[in-house]
C-alpha positions as CSV (number, residue, x, y, z in Angstrom):
1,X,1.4,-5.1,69.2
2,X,1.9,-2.9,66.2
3,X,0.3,0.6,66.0
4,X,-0.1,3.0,62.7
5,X,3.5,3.2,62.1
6,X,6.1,0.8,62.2
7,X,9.0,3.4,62.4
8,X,10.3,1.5,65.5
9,X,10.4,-1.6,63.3
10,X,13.8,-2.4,62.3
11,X,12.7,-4.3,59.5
12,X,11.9,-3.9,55.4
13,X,8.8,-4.9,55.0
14,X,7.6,-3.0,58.3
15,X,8.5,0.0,56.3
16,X,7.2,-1.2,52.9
17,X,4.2,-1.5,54.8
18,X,4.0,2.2,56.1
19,X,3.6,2.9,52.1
20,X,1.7,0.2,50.9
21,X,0.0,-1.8,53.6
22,X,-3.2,-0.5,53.8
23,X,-6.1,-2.5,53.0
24,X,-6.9,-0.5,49.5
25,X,-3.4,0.4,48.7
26,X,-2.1,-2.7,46.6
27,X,-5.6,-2.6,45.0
28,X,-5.0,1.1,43.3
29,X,-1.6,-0.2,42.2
30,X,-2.9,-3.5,40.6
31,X,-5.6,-1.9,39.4
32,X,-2.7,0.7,37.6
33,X,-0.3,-1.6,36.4
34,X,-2.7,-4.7,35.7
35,X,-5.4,-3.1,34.1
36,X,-4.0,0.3,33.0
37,X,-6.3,2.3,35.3
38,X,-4.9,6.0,36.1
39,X,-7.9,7.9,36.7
40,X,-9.9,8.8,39.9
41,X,-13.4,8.3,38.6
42,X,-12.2,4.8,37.0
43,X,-10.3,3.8,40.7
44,X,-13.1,4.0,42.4
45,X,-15.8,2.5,39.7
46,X,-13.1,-0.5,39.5
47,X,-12.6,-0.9,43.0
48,X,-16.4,1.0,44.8
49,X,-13.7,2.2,47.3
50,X,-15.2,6.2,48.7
51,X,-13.9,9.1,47.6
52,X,-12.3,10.6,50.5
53,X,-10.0,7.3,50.8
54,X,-8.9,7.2,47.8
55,X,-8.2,10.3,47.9
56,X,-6.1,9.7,50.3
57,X,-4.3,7.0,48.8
58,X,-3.6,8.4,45.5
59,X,-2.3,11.9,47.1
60,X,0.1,9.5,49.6
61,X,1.4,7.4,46.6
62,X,2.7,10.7,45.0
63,X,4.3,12.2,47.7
64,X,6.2,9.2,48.7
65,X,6.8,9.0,44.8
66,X,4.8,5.5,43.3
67,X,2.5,7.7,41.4
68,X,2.8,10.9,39.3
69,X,0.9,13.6,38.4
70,X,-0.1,14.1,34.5
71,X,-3.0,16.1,33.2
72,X,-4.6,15.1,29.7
73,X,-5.3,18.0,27.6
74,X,-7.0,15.9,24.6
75,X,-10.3,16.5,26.0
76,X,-10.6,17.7,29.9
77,X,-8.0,18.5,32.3
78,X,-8.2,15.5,33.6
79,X,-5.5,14.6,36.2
80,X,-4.5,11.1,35.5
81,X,-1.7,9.2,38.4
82,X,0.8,7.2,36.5
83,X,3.4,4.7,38.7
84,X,6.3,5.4,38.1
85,X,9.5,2.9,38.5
86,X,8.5,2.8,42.3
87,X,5.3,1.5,41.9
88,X,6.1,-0.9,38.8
89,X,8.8,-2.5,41.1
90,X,5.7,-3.6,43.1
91,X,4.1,-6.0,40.3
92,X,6.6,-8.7,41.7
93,X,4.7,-8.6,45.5
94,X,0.7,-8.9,43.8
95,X,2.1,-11.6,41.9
96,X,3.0,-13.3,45.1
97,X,0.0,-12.4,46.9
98,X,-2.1,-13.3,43.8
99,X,-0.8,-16.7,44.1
100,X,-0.9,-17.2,47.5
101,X,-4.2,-16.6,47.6
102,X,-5.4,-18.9,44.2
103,X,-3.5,-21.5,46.5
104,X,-5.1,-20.9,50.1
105,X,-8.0,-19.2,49.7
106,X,-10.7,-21.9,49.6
107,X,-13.3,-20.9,46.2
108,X,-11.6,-17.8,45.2
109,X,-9.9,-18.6,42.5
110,X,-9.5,-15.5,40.4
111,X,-10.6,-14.8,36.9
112,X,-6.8,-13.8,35.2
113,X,-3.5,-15.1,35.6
114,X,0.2,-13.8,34.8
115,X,1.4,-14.2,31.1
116,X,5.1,-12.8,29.1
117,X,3.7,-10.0,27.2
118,X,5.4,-11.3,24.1
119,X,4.5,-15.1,23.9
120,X,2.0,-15.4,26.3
121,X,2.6,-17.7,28.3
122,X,2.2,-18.6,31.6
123,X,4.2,-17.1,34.3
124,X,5.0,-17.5,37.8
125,X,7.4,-16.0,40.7
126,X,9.9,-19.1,42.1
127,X,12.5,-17.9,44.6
128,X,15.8,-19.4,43.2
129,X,18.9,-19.3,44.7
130,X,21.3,-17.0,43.5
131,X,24.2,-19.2,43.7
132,X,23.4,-22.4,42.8
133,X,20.2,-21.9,41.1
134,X,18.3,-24.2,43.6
135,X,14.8,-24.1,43.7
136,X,14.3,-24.2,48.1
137,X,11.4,-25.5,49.8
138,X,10.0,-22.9,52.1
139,X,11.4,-24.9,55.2
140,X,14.6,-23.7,53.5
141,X,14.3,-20.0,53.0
142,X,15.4,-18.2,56.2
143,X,16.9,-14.9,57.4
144,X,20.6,-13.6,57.5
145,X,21.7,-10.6,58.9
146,X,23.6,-8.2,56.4
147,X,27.2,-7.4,56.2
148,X,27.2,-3.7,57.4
149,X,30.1,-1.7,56.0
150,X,32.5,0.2,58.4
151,X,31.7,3.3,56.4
152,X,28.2,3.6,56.5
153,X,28.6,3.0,60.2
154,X,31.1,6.2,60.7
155,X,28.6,8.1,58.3
């Protein structure tokens, strides 16, 4: 059984999920990249998540460097958390979840879908293969070790 931290976890995504794998965490980050959301008061409005946990959240996500700090002077000092290139990279993984879920969660099909900003069209995530360009079933997708390199081992 897994604890609170999956140090021991030689694995990716067991350590994408020490940043990101809490229950409200890819909710902030859709919330900022999806709907342009970078202020506390709007976070938790959007989301009715309490204060203390977001909190939280927001103050993890810019020490571990998916959000940044930037105050707006216009009117208030308001502190605003931007994602940086850390956090964009992440649109990729609520796509996927976004459909998995329109396809196996029973009556929840949600109210937006993913479109090219410049045409508008419809898009959608497909796992191709980078040699041969084959579309796999996901019978076909499985795991390989990686090559490591004699240098990173002596360093």
């Amino acid at each position: 059984m897994l604890g609170n931290s999956y140090a021991n976890q030689n694995c990716s995504a067991a350590r994408a999920l020490e940043l990101v794998g809490e229950r409200w965490s890819l909710l902030i980050i859709r919330d900022s990249l999806f709907r342009g959301i970078t202020q506390f008061g709007s976070f938790q409005k959007s989301l009715g998540i309490a204060t203390n946990i977001l909190a939280s959240r927001l103050e993890g996500f810019v020490a571990n460097g998916l959000m940044e700090y930037q105050v707006s002077h216009e009117l208030t000092d308001q502190r605003h958390y931007v994602p940086t290139a850390k956090a964009i990279a992440l649109k990729h993984v609520i796509m996927a979840l976004t459909e998995w879920g329109e396809e196996w969660v029973p009556d929840r099909k949600g109210p937006i879908y993913f479109a090219h900003r410049d045409c508008g069209t419809r898009i959608s995530l497909a796992a191709t293969c980078t040699k041969c360009g084959v579309l796999p079933s996901n019978l076909d997708i499985v795991t390989r070790p990686k090559k490591v390199s004699r240098t990173k081992l002596a360093g």
